[in-house]
DRENBA-829220 format. One record per residue (C-alpha): residue number from 1; residue in three letters; x, y, z. Coordinates in Angstrom, 2 decimals, decimal comma. Each point is the difference from the previous one (the first is absolute). Layout:
! residues N
<num: NUM	residu: ALA	east: X	north: Y	up: Z>
...
***
This chain:
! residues 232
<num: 1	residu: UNK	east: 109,40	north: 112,87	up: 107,96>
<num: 2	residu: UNK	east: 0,72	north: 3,68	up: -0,70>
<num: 3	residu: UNK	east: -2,83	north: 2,29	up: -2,13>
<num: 4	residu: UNK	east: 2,96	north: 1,97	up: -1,18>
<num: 5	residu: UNK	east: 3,48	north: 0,46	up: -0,94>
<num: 6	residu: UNK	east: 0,92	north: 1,13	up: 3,39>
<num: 7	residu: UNK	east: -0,84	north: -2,27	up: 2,83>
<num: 8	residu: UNK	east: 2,29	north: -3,14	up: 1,14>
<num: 9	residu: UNK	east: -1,31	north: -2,81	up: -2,10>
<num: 10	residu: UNK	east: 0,16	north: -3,57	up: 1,46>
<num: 11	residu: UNK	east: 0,13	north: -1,37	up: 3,64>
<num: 12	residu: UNK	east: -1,52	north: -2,88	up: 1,84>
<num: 13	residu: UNK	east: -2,90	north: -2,07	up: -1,07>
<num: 14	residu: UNK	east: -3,44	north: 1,41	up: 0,77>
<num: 15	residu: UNK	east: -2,46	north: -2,85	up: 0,31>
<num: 16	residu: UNK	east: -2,97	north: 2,17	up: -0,34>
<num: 17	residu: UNK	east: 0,32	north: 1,10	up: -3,31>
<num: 18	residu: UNK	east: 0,00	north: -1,52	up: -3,12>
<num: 19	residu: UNK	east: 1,06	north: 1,03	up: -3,83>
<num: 20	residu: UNK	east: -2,63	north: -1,86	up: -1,90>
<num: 21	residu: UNK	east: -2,67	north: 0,78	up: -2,32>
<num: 22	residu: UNK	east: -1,14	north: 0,01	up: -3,10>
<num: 23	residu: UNK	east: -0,78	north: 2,99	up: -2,36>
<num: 24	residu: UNK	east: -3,15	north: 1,40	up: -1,07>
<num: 25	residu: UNK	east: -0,60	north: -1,12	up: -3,73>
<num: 26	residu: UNK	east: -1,70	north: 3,07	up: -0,48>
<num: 27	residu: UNK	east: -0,73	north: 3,60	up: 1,51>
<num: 28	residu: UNK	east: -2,68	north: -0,81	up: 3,02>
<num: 29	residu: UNK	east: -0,79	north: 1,04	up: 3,33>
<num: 30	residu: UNK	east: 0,85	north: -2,12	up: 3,20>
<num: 31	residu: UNK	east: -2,10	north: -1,56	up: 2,53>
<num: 32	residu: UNK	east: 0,95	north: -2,26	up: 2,84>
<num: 33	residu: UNK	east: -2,20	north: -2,32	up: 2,35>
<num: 34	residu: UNK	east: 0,94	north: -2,72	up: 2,86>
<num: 35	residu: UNK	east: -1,25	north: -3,53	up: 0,11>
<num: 36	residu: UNK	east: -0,77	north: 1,04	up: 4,00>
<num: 37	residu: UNK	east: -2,44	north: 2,24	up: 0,72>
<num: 38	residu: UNK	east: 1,67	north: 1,59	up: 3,14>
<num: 39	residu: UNK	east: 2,70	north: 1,19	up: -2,17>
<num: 40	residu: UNK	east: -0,82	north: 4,52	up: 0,22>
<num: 41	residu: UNK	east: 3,64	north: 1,40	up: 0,20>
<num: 42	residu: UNK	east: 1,07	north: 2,41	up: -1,90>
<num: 43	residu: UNK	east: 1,90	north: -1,07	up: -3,70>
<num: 44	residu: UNK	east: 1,97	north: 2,41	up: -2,16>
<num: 45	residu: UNK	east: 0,42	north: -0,91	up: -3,48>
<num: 46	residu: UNK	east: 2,61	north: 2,35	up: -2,61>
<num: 47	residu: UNK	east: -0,57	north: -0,33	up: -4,05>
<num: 48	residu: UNK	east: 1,12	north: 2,21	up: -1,88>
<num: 49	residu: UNK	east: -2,53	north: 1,68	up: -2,12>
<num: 50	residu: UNK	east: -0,76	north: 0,03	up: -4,08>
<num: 51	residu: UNK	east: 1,63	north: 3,58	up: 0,21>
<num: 52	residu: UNK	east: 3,29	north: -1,57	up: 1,60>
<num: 53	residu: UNK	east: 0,22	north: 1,69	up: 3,37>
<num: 54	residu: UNK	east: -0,67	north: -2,67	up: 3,12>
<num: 55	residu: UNK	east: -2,74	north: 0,38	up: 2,16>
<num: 56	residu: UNK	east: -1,51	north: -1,28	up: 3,22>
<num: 57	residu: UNK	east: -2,83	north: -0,37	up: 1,86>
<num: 58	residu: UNK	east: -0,61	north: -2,25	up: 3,20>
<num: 59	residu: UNK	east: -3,30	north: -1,42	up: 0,73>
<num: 60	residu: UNK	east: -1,48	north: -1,73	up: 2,72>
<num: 61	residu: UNK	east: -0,43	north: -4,01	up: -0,60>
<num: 62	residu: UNK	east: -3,78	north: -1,10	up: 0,31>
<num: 63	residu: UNK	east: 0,67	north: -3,93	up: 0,33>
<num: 64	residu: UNK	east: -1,35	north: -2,14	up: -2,52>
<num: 65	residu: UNK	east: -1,67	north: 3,31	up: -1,89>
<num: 66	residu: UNK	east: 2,57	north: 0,90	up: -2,37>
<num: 67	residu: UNK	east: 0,87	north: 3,58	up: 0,30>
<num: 68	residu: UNK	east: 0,58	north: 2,21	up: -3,37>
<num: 69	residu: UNK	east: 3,24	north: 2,46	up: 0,47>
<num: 70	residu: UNK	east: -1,90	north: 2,32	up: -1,93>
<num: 71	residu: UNK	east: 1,86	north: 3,36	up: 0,43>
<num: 72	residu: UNK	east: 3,33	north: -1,12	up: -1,51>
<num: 73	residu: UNK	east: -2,35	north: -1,56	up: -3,15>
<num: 74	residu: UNK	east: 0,94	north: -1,47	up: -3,04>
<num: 75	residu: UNK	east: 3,63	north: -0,83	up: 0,02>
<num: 76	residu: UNK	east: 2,79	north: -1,24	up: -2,25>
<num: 77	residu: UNK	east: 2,00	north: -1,60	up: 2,47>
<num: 78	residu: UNK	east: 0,01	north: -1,74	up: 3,75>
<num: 79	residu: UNK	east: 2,75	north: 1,17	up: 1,82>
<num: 80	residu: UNK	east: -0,10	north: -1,23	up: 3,78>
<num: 81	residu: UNK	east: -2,82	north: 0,05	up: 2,60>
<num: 82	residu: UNK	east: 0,34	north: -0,20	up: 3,71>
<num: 83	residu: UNK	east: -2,58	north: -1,38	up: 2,91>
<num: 84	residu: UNK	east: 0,06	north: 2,25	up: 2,96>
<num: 85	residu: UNK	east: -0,13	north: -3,01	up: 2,29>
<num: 86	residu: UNK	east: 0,01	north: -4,29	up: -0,25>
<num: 87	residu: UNK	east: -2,89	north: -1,38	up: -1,99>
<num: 88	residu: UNK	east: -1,84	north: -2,87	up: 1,87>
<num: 89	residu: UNK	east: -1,19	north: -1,23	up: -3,77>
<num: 90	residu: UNK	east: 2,11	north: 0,06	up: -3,16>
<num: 91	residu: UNK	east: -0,24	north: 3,45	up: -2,05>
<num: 92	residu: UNK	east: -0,65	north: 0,24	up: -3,65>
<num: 93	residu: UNK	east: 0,70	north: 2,69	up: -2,02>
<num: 94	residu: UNK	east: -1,51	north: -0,26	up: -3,09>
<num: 95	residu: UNK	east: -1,19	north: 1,82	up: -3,51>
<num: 96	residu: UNK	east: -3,56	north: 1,77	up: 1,23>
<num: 97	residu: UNK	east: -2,57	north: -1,58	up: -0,75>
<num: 98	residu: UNK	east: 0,73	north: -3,47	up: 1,19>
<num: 99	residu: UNK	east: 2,66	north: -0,42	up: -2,50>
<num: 100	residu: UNK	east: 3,98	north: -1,08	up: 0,03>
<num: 101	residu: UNK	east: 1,33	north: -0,68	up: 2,49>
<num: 102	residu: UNK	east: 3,18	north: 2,56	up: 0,48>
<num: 103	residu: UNK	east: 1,62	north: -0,95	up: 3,23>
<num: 104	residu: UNK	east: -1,10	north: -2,02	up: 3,97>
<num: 105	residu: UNK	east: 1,22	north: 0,48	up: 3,01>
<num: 106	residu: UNK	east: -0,57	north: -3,07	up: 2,11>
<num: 107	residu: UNK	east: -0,02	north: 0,52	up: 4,15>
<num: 108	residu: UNK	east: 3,05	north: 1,44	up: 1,34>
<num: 109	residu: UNK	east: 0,76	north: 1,90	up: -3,32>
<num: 110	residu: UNK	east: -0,08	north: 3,59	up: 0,10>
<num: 111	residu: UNK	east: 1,27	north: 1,48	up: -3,68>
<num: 112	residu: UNK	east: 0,66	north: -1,62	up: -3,42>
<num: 113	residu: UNK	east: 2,04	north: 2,69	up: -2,20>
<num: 114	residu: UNK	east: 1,68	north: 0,65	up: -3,73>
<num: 115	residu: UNK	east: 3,89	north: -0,13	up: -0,24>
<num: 116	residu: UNK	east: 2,22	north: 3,22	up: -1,00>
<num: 117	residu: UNK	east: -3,26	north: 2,14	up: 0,85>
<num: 118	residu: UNK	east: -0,65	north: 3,37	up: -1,84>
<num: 119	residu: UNK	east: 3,84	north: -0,90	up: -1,84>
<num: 120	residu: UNK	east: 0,45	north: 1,61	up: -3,34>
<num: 121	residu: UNK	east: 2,57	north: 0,14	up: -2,72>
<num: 122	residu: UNK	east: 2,63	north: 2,73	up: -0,47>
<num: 123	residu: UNK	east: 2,33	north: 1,51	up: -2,50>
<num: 124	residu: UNK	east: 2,75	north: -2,18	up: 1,24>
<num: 125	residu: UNK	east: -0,47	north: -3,92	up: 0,39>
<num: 126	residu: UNK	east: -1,35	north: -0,87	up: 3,40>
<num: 127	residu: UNK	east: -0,02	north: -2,84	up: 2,03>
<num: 128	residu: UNK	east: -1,67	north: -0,77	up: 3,45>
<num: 129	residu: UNK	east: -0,47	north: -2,57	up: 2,89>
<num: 130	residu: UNK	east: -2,40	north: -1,20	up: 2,22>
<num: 131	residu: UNK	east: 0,01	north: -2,98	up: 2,57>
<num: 132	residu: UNK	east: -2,24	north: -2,36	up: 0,29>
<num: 133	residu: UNK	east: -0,04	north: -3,43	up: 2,20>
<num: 134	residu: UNK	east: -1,29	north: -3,86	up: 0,15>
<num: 135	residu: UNK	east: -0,87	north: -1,47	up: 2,98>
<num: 136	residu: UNK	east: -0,28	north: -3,84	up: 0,37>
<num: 137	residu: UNK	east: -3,51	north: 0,23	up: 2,59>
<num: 138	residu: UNK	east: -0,39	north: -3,63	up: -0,04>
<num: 139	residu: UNK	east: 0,33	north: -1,11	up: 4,02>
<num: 140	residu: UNK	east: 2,71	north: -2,59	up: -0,13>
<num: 141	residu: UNK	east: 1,29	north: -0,98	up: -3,34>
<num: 142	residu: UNK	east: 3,46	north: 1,16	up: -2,22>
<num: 143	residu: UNK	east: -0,11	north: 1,15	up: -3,43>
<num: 144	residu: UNK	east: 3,17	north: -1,55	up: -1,53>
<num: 145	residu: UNK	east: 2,01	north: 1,31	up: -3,10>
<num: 146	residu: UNK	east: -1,64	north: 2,90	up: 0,67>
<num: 147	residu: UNK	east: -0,14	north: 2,68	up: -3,01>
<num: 148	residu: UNK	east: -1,10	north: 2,88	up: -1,29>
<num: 149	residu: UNK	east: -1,15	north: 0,32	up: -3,72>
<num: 150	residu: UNK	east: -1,32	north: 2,95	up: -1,95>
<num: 151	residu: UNK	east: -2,25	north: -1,75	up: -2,36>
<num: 152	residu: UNK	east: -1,96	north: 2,68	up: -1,72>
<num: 153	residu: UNK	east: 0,94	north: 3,83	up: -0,87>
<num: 154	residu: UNK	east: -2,14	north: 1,23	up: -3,04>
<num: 155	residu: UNK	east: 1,36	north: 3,60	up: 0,54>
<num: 156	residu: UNK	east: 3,77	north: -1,63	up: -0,51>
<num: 157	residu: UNK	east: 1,16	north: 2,90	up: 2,11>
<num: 158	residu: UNK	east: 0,51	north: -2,94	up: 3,46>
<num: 159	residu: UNK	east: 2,37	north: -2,02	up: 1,74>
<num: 160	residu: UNK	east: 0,25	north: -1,46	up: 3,09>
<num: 161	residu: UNK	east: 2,84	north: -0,36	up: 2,63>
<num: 162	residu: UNK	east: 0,19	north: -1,97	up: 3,73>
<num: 163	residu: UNK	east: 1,05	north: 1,98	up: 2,95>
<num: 164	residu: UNK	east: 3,19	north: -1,49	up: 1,10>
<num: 165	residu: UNK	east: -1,52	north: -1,53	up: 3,44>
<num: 166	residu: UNK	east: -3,34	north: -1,49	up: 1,04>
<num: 167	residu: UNK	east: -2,67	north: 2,15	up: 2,17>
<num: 168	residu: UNK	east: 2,27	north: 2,98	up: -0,91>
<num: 169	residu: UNK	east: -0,62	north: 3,66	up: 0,91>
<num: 170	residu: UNK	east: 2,53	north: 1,89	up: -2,47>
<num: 171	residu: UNK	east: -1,08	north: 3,34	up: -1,38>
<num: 172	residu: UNK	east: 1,16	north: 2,65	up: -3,04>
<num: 173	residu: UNK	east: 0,16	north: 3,43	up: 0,47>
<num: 174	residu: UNK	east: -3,05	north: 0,24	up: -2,49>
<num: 175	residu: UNK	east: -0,71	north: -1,86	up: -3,48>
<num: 176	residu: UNK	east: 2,29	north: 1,62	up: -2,12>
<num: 177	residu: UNK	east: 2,47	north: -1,73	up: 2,57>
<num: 178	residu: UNK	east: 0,95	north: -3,64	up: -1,22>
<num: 179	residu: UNK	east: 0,49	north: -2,83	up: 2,88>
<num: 180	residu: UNK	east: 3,50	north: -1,42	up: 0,65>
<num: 181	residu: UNK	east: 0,85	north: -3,35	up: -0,40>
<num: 182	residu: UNK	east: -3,21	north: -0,77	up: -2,05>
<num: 183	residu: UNK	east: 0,53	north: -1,89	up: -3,09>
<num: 184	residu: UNK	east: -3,17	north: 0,94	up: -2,25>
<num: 185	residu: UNK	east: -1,28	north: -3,03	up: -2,89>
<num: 186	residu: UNK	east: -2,71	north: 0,33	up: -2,88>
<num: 187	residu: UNK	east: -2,22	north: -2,11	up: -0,62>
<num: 188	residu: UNK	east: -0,48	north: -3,50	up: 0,47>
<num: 189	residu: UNK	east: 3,34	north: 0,05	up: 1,74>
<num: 190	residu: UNK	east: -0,43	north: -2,20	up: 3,48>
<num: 191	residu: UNK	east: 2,14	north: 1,81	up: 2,97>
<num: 192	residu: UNK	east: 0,75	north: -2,22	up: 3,12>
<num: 193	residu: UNK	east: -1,01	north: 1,88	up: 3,01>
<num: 194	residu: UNK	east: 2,90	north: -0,02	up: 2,76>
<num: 195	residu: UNK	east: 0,45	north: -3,42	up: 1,49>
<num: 196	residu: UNK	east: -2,51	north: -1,32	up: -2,55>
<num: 197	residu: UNK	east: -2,80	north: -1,18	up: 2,44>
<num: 198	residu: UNK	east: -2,63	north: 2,57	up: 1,25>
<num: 199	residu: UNK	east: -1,05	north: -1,39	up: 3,41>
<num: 200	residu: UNK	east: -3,40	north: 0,69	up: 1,84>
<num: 201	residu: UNK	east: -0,35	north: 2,83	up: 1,05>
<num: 202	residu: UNK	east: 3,04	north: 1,44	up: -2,03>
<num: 203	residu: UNK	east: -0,08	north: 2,79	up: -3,05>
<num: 204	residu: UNK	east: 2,12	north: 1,87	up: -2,72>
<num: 205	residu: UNK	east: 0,25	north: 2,89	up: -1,53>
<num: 206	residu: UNK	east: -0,58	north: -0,01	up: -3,53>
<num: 207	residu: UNK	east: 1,48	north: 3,53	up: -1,72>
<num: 208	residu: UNK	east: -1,96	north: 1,23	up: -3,11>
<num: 209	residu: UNK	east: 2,19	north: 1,77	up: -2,09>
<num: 210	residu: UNK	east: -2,47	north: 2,41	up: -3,26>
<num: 211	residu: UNK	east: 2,03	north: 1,67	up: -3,10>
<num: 212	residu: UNK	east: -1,53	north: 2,23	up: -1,87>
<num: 213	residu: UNK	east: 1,49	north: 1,75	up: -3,05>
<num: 214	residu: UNK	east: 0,39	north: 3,51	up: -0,18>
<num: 215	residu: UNK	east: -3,50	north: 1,70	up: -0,97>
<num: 216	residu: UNK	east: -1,58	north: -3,15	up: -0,29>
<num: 217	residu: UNK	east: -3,41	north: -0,10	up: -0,19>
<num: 218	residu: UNK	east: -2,77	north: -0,91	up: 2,79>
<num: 219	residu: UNK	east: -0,39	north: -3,70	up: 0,93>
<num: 220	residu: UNK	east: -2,70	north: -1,83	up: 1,88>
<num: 221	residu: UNK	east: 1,22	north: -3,34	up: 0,34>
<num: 222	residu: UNK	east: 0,76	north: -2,96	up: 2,36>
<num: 223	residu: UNK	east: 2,56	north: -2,12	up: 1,31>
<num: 224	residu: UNK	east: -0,05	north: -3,44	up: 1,67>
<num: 225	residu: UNK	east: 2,79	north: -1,83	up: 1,90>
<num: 226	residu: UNK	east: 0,06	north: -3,34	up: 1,34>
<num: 227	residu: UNK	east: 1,29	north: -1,70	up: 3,22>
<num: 228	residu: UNK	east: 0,60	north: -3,61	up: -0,57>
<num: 229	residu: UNK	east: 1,01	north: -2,85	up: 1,46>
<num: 230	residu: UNK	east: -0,59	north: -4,00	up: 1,32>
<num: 231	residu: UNK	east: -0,77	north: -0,97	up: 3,60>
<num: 232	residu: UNK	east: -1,56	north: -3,20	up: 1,15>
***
């Protein structure tokens, strides 16, 4: 996942990183905490700030203590954050003090970050596209009629597309650059994943394709999509 119009957008899954969060309802500054106290590595979290630019700061965890990221400040917006190292506990980041909770990273999780990062409109309309992946973790069983849903877009600038094979690696040059073979659906449209069962242990690529109108304004908006299925 690219922070620019010029790096290869795409590839294999990454199992160590996840793209959910929710948004601050307000400008606030950022604190995160573990539920173990041995948890002291090192966590960088990115906003961007009331003014607009983005700004980071990385702070040292102090377990069950939350810590306030108090450099970076107030913010309008979460943007990603990344642990230096595996948490023994789960993470929280949160609105300081004590408040929302923006985003966890459970053990084994490293980053959680925001799609088509630091993207803007142009004079021309553009459109861009990130990867993202599900992975069925469960130890033994197989998600039948497997399929992939966007089920929510309040910007109405999303749709969604399967790669064209499971546990796929397949890259664009950069996110200007749209993915062959993908067929992309709005929402509420179900897409059968190839072969229509996910087995465990097995994942696919889910393509996010954003439009956004020339000069349109700023946007700071969600969007969910849905892997479904049946299994025993």
């Amino acid at each position: 996942m690219p922070q620019d119009d010029t790096y290869t957008s795409g590839g294999a899954i990454d199992t160590t990183t996840l793209v959910e969060f929710t948004d601050l309802a307000a400008n606030d500054d950022i604190e995160a905490v573990s539920d173990n106290a041995g948890d002291t590595m090192n966590l960088t979290i990115t906003a961007r700030s009331t003014a607009g630019g983005i700004v980071s700061e990385t702070k040292a965890l102090n377990g069950t203590t939350a810590v306030i990221f108090s450099t970076i400040g107030v913010v309008e917006r979460f943007m990603k954050c990344l642990l230096a190292s595996s948490a023994t506990g789960t993470i929280t980041i949160r609105r300081s003090v004590g408040g929302a909770t923006i985003a966890t990273l459970s053990p084994g999780k490293l980053a959680t970050r925001r799609f088509f990062y630091d993207s803007s409109s142009e004079s021309g309309q553009t459109i861009r596209y990130e990867k993202m992946h599900f992975k069925n973790e469960h130890g033994s069983l197989t998600l039948n009629n497997a399929k992939v849903k966007l089920t929510a877009d309040p910007g109405t600038s999303i749709r969604v597309g399967c790669a064209t094979s499971k546990g796929d690696s397949a890259t664009v040059a950069n996110r200007k650059t749209a993915p062959g073979g993908v067929t992309f659906v709005d929402d509420g449209v179900e897409q059968s994943i190839p072969t229509g069962a996910l087995a465990a242990g097995e994942n696919i690529g889910v393509w996010v394709e954003m439009t956004r109108a020339a000069d349109a304004a700023a946007i700071k908006n969600t969007f969910t999509v849905q892997l479904l299925g049946t299994t025993v």
